[in-house]
C-alpha positions in Angstrom: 11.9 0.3 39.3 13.2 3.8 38.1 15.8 3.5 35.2 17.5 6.8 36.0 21.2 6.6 36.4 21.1 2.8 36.1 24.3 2.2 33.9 23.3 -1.1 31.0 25.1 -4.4 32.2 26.7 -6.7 29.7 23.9 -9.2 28.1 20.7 -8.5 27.6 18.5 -7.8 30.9 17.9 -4.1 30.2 16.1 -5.2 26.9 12.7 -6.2 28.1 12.8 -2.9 31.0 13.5 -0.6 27.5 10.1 -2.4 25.6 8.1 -2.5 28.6 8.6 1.2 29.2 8.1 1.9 25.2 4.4 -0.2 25.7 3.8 1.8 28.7 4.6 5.8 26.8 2.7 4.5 23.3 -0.3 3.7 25.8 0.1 6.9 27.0 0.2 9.0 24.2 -3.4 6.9 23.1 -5.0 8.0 25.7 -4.1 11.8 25.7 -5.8 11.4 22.6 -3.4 14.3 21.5 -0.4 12.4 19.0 0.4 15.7 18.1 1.7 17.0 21.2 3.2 13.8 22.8 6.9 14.1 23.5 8.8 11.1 24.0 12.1 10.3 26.2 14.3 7.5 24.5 16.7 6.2 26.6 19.7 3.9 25.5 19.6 0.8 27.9 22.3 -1.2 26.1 22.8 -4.0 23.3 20.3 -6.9 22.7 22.4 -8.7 20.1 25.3 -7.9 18.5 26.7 -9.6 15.4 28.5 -13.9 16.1 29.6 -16.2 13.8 29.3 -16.4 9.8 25.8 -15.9 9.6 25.9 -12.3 11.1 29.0 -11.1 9.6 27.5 -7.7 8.2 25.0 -7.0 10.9 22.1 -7.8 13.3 19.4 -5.2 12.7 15.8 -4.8 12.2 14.0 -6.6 15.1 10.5 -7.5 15.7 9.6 -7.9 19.2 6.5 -10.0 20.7 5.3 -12.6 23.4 4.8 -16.1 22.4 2.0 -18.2 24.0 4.4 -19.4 27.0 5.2 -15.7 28.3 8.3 -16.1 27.0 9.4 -12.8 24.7 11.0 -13.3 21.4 12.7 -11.4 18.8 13.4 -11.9 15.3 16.1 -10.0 13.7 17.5 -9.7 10.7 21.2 -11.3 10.6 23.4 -10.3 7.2 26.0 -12.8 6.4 29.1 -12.0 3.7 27.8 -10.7 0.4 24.2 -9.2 2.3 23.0 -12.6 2.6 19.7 -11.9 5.0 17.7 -14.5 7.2 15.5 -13.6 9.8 16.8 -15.1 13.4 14.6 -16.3 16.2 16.4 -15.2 19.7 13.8 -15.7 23.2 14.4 -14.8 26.8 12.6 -17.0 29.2 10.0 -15.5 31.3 8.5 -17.0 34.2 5.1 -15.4 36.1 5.3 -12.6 33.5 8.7 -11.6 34.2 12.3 -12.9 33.2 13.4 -16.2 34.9 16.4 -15.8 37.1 19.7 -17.8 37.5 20.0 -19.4 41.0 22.3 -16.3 41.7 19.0 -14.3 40.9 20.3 -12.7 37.5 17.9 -12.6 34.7 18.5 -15.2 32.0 19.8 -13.2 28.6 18.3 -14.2 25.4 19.0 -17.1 23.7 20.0 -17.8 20.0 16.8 -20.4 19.0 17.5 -20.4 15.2 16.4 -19.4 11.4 12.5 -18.4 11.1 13.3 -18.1 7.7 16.2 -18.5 5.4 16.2 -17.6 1.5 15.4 -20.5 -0.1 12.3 -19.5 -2.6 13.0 -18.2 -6.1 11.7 -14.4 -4.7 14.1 -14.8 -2.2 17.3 -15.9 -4.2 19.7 -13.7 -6.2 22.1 -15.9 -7.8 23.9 -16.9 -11.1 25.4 -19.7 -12.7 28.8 -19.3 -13.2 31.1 -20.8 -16.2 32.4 -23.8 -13.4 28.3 -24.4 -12.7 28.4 -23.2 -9.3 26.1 -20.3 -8.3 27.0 -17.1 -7.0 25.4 -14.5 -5.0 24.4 -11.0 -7.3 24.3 -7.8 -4.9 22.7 -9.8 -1.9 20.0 -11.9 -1.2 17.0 -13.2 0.8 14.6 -12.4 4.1 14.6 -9.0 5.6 12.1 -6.6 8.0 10.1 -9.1 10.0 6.7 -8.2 11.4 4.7 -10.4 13.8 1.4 -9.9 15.2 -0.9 -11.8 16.7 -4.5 -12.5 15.1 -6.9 -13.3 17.4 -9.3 -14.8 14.7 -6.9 -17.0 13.3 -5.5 -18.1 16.6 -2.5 -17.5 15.3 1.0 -15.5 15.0 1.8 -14.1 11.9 5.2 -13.8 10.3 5.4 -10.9 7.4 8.5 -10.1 5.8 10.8 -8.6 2.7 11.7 -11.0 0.5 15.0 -9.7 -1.7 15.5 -11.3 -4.9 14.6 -11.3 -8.2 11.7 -10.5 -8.6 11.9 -7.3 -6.6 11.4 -6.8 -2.6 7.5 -8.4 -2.3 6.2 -8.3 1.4 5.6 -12.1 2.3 4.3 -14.5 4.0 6.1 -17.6 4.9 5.0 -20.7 3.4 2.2 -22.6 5.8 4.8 -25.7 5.8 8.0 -23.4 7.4 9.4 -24.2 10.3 9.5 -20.9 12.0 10.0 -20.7 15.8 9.3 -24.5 16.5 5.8 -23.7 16.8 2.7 -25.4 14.8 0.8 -21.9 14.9 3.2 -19.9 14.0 2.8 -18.9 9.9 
C-alpha cells in the first residue's frame, strides 16, 4: 500500500502504516552499512493522541512504541496534567493476524486509552510541600516522564525505563517489580 497522496483520516489508523514504514527505512539504512549517507523521507500521517480530560491538560508527548505478546501494539506516552504533573499512559490498538483488527464496516480499530503504567507516587518522583493549612502542594512539576520499553529476551521480559522528576533530581528508573504497569505479570 503506497502512502503517497493519501490524506490522514480522523483517529488513529495511519499510526501503525507511519512505524511500520520507519522499521522498514531504519532496516534499510543497516544494511547499506553506510549511516552516513542515508537520507530519510518523514512523512506526516496524522495525530495518534491528542490531549482529554484533566490528566492531559498540558500535553501528550514523548511516546514509546512496541508490540506486546498478543500482537497487539502499544504506546506509552507521557500525559502532563495542570502544574506539569507527568504520568506515563498505556494506549493499545488491537491487532489481529499481525495487522489491525477491523470494525464490521472493515475500518481499523483506533487505539484505546488502557490506563497509568506509572503515576508519581515514590519520594524521587514527588515534588511537593507542606503548606501552613497541612495540605501539600505541587513545586515546579512533578513525577514520570520519557518511557523506554524493550524487550529482553533473557529475562523473558518487557522492560519499562523512565525519568523520574522530583527531588532528588531526574534519575532514569525502573518501576518497582510490584507496579501494575499494562495489566501484565511480565511486564517491569
Amino acid at each position: 500500500m503506497s502512502l503517497k497522496g493519501s490524506q490522514p483520516r480522523a483517529g488513529f489508523p495511519f499510526f501503525r502504516t507511519a512505524v511500520l514504514t520507519a522499521i522498514r527505512k531504519f532496516i534499510t539504512v543497516f544494511e547499506t552499512n553506510n549511516i552516513a549517507s542515508a537520507k530519510f523521507l518523514v512523512e506526516r500521517l496524522g495525530v495518534i493522541a491528542s490531549p482529554q480530560g484533566r490528566f492531559q491538560s498540558e500535553g501528550v508527548l514523548n511516546p514509546a512504541i512496541f508490540q506486546d505478546r498478543s500482537g497487539n501494539l502499544v504506546m506509552i506516552m507521557r500525559s502532563v496534567a495542570t502544574g506539569n504533573q507527568s504520568r506515563l499512559e498505556t494506549m493499545r490498538q488491537i491487532w489481529k493476524d499481525g495487522k489491525p483488527a477491523c470494525d464490521a464496516d472493515g475500518n481499523e480499530l483506533p487505539f484505546e486509552r488502557v490506563g497509568f503504567a506509572c503515576v508519581p507516587q515514590a519520594a524521587y518522583e514527588r515534588r511537593r510541600k507542606a503548606t501552613t493549612s497541612g495540605s501539600f502542594e505541587l513545586v515546579g512539576g512533578e513525577g514520570c516522564e520519557d518511557p523506554r520499553v524493550t524487550f529482553i529476551p533473557v529475562l523473558d521480559k518487557f522492560v519499562l525505563c523512565y525519568t523520574a522528576f522530583g527531588f532528588d533530581g531526574r534519575p532514569s528508573m525502573l518501576p518497582p517489580p510490584n507496579a501494575s504497569a499494562y495489566a501484565s505479570p511480565t511486564f517491569l
